[in-house]
DOGUSE-773190 format. One line per field, with one value per atom (N, C-alpha, C, O): residue number from 1; atom name; x, y, z. Coordinates in steps of 0.05 Angstrom, whole numbers. Last residue first. Example, Ala and Ser with C-alpha at 12.3 -4.5 7.8 and 13.67 -1.06 7.14 Angstrom:
! DOGUSE-773190
seq: (2,2,2,2,1,1,1,1) .
atom: (N,CA,C,O,N,CA,C,O) .
X: (257,273,258,268,264,246,264,285) .
Y: (-45,-21,1,23,-114,-90,-66,-66) .
Z: (142,143,157,161,156,156,156,169) .
! end
This chain:
! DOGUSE-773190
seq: (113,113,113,113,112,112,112,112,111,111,111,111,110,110,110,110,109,109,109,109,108,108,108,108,107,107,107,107,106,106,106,106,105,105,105,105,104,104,104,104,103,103,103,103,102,102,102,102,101,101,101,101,100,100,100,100,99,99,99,99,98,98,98,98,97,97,97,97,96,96,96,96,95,95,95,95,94,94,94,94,93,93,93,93,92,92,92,92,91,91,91,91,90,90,90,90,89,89,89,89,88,88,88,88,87,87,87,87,86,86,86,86,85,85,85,85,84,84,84,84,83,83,83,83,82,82,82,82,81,81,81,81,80,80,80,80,79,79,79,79,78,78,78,78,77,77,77,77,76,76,76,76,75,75,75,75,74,74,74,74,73,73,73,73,72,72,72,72,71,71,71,71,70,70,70,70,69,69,69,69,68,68,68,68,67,67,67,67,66,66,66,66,65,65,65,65,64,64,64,64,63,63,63,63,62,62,62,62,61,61,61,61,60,60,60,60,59,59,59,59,58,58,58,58,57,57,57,57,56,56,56,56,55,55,55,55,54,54,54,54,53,53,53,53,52,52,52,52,51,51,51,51,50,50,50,50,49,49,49,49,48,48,48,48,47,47,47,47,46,46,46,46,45,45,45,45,44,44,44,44,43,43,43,43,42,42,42,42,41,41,41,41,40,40,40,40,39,39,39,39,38,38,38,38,37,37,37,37,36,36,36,36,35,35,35,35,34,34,34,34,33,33,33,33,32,32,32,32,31,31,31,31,30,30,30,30,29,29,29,29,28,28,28,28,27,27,27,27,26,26,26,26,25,25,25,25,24,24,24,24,23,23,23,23,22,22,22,22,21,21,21,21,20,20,20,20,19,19,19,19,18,18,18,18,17,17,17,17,16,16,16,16,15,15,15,15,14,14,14,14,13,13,13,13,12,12,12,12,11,11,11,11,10,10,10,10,9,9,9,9,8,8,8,8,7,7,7,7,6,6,6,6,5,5,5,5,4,4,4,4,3,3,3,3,2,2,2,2,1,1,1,1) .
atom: (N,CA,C,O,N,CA,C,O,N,CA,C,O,N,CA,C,O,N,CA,C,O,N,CA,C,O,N,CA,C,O,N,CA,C,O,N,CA,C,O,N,CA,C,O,N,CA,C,O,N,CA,C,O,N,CA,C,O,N,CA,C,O,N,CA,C,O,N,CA,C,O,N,CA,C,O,N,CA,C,O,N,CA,C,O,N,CA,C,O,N,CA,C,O,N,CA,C,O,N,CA,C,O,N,CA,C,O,N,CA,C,O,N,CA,C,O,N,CA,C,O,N,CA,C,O,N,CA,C,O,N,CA,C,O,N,CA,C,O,N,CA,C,O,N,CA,C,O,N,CA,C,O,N,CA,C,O,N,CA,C,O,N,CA,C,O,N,CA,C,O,N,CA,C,O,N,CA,C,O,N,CA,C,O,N,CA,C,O,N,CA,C,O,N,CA,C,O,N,CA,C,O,N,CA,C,O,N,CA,C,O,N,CA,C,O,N,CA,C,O,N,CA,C,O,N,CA,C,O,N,CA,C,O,N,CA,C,O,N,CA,C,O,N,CA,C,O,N,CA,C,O,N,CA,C,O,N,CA,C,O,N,CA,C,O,N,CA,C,O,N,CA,C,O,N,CA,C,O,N,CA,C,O,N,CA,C,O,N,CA,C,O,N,CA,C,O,N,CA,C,O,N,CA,C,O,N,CA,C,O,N,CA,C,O,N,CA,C,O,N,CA,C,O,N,CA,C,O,N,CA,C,O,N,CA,C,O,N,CA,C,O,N,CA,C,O,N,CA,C,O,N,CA,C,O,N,CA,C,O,N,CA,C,O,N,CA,C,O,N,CA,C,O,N,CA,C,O,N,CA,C,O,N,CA,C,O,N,CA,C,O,N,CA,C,O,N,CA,C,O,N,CA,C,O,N,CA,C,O,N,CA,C,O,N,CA,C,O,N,CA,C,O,N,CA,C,O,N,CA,C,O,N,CA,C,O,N,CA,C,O,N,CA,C,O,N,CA,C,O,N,CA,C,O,N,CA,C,O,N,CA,C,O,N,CA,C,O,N,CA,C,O,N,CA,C,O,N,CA,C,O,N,CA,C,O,N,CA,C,O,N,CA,C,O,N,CA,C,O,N,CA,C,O,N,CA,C,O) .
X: (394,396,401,405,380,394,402,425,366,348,360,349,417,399,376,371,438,461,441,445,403,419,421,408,405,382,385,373,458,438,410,404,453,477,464,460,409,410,433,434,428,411,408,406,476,477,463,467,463,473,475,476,432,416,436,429,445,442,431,419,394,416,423,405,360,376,398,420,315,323,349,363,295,278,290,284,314,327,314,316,303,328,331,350,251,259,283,282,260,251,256,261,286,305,288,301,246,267,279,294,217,192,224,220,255,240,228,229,247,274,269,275,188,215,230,232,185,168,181,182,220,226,207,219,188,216,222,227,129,142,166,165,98,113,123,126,89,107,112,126,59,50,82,101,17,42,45,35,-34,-22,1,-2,-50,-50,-30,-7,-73,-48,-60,-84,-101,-95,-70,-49,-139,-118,-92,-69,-178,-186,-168,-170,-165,-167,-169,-157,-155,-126,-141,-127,-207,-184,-164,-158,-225,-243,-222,-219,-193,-197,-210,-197,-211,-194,-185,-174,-264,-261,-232,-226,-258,-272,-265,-260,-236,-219,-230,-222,-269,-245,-235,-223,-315,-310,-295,-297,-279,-302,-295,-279,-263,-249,-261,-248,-322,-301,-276,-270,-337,-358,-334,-326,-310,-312,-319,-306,-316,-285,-291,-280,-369,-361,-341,-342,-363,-375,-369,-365,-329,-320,-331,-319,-367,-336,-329,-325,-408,-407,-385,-386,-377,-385,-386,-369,-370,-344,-349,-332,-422,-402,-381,-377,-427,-447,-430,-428,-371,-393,-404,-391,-344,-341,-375,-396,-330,-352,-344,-338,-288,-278,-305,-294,-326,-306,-294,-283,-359,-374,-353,-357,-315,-326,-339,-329,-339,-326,-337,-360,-372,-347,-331,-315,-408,-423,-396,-395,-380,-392,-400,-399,-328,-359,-372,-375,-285,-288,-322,-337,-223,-250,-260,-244,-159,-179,-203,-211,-104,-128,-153,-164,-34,-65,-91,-95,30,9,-18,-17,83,70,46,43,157,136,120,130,193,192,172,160,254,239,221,235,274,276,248,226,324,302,297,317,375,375,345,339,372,405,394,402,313,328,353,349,291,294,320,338,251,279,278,263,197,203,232,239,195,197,203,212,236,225,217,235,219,228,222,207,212,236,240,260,196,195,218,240,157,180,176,156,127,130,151,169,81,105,107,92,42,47,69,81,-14,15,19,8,-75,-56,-29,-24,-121,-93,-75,-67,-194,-164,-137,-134,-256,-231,-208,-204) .
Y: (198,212,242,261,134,161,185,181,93,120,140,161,67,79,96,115,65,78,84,105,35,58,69,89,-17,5,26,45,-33,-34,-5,17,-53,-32,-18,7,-85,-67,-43,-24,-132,-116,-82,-60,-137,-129,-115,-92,-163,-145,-124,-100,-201,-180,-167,-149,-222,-222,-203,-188,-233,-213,-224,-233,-259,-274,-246,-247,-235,-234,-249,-253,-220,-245,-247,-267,-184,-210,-228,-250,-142,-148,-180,-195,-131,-144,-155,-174,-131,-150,-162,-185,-83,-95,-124,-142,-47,-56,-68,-74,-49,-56,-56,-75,-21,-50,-65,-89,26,22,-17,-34,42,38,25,8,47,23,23,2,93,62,50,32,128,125,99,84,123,129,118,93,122,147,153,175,82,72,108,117,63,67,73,69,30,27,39,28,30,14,29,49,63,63,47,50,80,58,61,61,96,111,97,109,65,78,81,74,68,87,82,92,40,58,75,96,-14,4,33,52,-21,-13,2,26,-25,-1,-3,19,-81,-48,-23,-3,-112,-105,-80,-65,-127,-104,-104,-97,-153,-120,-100,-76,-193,-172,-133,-110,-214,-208,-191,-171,-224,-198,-188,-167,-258,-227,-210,-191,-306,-285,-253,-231,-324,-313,-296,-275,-329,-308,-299,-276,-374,-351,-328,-307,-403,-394,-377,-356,-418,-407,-391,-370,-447,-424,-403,-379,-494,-468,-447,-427,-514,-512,-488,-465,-528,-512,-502,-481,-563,-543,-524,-506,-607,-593,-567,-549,-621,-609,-594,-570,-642,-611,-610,-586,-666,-665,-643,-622,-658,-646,-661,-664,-696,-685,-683,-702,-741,-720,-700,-679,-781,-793,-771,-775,-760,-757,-764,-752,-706,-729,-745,-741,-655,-665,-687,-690,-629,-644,-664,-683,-593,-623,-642,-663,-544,-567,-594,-613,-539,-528,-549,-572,-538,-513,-513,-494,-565,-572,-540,-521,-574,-562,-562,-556,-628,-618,-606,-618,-609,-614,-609,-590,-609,-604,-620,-644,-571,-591,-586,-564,-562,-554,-574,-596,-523,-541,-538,-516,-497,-497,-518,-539,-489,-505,-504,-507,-449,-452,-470,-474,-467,-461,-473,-497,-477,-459,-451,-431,-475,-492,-466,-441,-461,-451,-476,-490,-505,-508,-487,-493,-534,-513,-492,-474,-567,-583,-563,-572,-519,-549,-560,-560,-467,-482,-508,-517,-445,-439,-449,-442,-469,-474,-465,-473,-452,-450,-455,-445,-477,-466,-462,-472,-475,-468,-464,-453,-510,-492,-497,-514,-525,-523,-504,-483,-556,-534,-543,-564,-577,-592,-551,-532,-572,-571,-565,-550,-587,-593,-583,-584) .
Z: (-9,-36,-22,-37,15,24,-2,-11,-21,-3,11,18,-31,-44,-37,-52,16,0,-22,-35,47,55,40,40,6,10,21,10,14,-16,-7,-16,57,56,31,29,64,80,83,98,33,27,46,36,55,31,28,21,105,99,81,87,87,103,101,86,16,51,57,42,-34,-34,7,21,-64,-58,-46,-56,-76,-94,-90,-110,-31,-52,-65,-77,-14,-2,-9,1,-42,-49,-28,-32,-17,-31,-48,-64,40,34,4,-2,31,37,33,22,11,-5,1,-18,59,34,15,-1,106,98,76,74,69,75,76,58,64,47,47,29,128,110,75,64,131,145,132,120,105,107,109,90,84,104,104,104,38,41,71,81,37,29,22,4,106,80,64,79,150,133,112,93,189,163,158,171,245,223,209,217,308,285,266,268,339,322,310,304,369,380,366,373,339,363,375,398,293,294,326,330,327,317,306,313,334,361,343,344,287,303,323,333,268,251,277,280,303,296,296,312,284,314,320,343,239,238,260,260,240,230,229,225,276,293,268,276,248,263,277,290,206,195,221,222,237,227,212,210,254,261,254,265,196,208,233,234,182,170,182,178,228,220,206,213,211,236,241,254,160,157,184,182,175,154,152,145,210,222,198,206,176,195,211,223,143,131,156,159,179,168,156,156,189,217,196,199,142,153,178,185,103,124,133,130,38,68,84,72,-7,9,31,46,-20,-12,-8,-3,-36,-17,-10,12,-86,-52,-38,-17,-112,-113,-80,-58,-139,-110,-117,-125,-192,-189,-161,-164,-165,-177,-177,-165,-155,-137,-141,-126,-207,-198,-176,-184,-211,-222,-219,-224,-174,-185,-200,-201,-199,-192,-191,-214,-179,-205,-186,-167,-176,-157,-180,-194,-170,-200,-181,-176,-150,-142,-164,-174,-133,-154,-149,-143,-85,-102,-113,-110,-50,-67,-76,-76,14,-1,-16,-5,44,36,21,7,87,54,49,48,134,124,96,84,162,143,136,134,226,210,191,201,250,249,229,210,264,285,281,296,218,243,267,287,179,176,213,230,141,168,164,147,90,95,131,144,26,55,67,60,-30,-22,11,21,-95,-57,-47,-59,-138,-136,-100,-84,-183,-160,-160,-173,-233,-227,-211,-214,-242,-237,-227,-215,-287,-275,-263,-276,-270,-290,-275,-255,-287,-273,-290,-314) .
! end
């Protein structure tokens, strides 16, 4: 077991975008091998089967996914495309606390070279 420390940030509350994200810090102790769960937190074989199902569901929904956008030729994002730039900096200037404005005057005036 061992004590972890997290970090979160929430930026809706209750369906509500919040005016002002709200940070905070939370400490949860980790198990590090099966024998540790203690039996009052033991999942049930329904619960297990519920996790493994979800698993296998999301597998082939991500697989047949992938084979539509390929066969109808979408392709990912890549950061030699202009506009995924332009976005991929403004996101981050607005981690960084910058407005949408800002950021978006910020990145113009820097990709435009």
């Amino acid at each position: 077991m061992e004590q972890r420390n997290k970090r979160a940030t929430v930026e809706t509350a209750f369906g509500e975008k919040l005016d002002t994200p709200l940070t905070f810090t939370y400490t949860y102790t980790e198990l590090s091998s099966y024998d540790e769960i203690p039996s009052d937190e033991m999942p049930t074989r329904k619960a297990i089967l519920g996790l493994v199902n979800s698993q296998r569901n999301a597998a082939a929904r991500s697989a047949e996914q992938s084979k539509a956008f390929e066969a109808a030729g979408i392709k990912a994002p890549t950061l030699e495309d202009p506009n995924q730039r332009r976005k991929t900096l403004i996101k981050v200037l607005l981690a960084e606390g910058l407005s949408q404005d800002d950021a978006e005057a910020f990145a113009d005036k820097t990709l435009s070279r």
